[in-house]
C-alpha positions in Angstrom: 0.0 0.0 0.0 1.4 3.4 -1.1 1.8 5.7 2.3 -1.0 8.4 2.6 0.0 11.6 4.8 -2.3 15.0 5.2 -0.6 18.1 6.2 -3.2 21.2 7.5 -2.3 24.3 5.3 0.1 26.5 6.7 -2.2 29.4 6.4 -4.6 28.5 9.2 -2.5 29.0 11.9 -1.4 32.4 10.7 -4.7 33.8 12.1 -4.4 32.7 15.5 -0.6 33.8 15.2 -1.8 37.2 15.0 -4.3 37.1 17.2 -1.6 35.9 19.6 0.6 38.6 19.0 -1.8 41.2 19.7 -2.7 39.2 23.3 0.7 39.8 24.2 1.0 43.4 23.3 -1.8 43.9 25.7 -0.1 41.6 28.6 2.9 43.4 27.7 1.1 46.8 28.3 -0.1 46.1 31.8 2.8 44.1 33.0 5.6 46.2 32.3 4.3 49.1 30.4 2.3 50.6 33.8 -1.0 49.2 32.9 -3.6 51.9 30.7 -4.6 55.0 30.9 -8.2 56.2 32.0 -8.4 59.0 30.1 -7.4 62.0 31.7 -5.4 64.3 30.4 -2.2 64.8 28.6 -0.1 65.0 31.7 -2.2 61.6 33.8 -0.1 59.2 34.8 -1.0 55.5 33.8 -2.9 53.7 36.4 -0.9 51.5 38.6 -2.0 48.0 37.8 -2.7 45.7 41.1 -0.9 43.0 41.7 -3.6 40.2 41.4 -4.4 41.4 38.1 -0.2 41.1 37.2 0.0 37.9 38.1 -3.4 37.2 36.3 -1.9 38.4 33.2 1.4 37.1 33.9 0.1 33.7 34.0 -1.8 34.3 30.3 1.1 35.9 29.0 3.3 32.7 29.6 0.3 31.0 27.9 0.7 33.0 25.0 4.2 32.7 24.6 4.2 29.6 24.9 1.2 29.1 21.9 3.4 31.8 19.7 6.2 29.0 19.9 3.4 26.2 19.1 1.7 28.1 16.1 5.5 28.8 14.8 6.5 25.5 14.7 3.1 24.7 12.9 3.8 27.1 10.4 7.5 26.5 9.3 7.5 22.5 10.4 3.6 21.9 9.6 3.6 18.1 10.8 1.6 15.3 9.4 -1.9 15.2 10.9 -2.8 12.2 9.5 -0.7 8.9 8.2 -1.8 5.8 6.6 0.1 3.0 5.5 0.3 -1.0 5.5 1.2 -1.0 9.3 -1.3 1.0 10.2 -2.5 5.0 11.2 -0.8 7.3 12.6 -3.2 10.5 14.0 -2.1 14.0 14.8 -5.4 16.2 14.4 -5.3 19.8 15.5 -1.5 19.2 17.1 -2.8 16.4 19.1 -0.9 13.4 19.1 -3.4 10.4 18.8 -0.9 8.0 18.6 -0.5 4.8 16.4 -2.6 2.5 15.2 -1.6 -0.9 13.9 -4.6 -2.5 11.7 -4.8 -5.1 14.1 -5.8 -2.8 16.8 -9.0 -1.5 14.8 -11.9 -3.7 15.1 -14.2 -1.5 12.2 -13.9 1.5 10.4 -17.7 3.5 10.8 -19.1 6.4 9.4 -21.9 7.9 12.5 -23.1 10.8 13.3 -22.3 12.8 17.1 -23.7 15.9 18.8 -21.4 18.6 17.8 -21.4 22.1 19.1 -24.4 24.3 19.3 -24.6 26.8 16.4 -26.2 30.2 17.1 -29.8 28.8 15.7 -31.0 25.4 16.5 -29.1 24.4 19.0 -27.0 21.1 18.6 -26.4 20.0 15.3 -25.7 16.5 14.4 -22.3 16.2 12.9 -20.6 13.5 10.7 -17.7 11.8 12.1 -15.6 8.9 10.9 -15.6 6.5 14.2 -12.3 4.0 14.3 -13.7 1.3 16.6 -10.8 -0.1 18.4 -10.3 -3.5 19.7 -9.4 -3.2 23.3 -10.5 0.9 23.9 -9.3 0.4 27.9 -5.7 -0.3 26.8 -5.8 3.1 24.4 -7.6 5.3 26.8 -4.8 3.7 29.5 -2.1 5.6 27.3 -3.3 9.2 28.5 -3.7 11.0 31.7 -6.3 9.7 33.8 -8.1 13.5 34.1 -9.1 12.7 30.0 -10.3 9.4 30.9 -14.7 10.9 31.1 -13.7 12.5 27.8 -12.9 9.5 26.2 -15.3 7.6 28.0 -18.2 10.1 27.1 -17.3 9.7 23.3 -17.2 5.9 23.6 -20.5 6.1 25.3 -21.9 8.6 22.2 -20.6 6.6 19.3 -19.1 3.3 20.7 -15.3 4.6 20.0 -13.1 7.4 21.5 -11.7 7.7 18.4 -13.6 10.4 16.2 -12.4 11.7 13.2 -13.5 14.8 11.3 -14.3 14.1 7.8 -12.8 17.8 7.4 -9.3 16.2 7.8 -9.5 14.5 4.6 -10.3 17.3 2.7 -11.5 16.1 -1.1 -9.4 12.6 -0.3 -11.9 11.9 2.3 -14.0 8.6 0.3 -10.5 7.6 -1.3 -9.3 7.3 2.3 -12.1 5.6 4.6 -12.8 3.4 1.8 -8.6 2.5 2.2 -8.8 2.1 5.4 -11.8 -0.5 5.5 -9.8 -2.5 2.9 -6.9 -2.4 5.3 -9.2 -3.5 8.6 -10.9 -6.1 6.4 -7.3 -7.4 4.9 -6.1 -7.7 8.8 -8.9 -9.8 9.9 -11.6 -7.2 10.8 -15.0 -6.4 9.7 -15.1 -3.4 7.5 
């Protein structure tokens, strides 16, 4: 089987590096720069900022310094978010390492439906989802810290799997890909 690998664009990220950089501006403002002023005149002095609020910001600012770093490397590196070959898959979805996946492990290969986020009309919407149902989902969920354990046992619950996949992730490749990957579940022993 020829290797399969999906890249996000580099573009994406360049938005939220931005947005980033302007959060920081402001931190940067009312740590160091004396906090803002409240609109007196020409000759006010800035506000002095209290020290609860520093540390506040202090403690987003090293947030945001630290995402500037992670949205950089997504933009010159741009890792694989999603690899598929005769081994198996290899899952990296919005800069979160899924892991890897021999075929072996993957029981079925479903297409489903989930409760996605509420829109601004409507409430929930039904979402589509491509759901790897794994063999043994205690040993996967085992590889993570134990405070993500209801997550994936709330998605397990919802669509018998805590391993969801946005069809958005395969872009146009996306019935080229599931329809490989049942062939590679089915080939291992599976039911596809």
């Amino acid at each position: 089987m020829t290797r399969i690998e999906l890249r996000a664009p580099r573009w994406v990220h360049v938005p939220f590096l931005v947005g980033d950089v302007i959060l920081l501006a402001v931190f940067y403002q009312v740590l160091v720069g004396g906090g803002f002023d409240t609109g007196g005149d020409a000759f006010s002095t800035p506000v002095e900022t209290p020290l609860g609020m520093k540390l506040a910001f202090g403690f987003f600012a090293a947030i945001g310094v630290f995402m500037f770093f992670v949205l950089l490397y997504r933009i010159i590196k741009n890792p694989v978010i999603f690899a598929m070959d005769g081994e198996g898959l290899y899952l990296n979805p919005a800069g979160v390492e899924l892991g890897r996946f021999k075929w072996s492990e993957i029981a079925e290969i479903r297409e489903t439906t989930v409760i996605g986020s509420p829109t601004g009309r409507g409430g929930p919407r039904q979402m589509p989802a491509v759901a790897l149902v794994l063999r043994d989902p205690d040993a996967y969920i085992a590889r993570f810290p134990r405070v993500m354990s209801p997550l994936f046992k709330f998605r397990e619950a919802e669509a018998g799997t805590p391993l969801l996949l946005e069809p958005a992730m395969f872009g146009a490749r996306y019935a080229e890909i599931v329809a490989a990957m049942r062939e590679q579940v089915s080939r291992h022993g599976a039911r596809a």
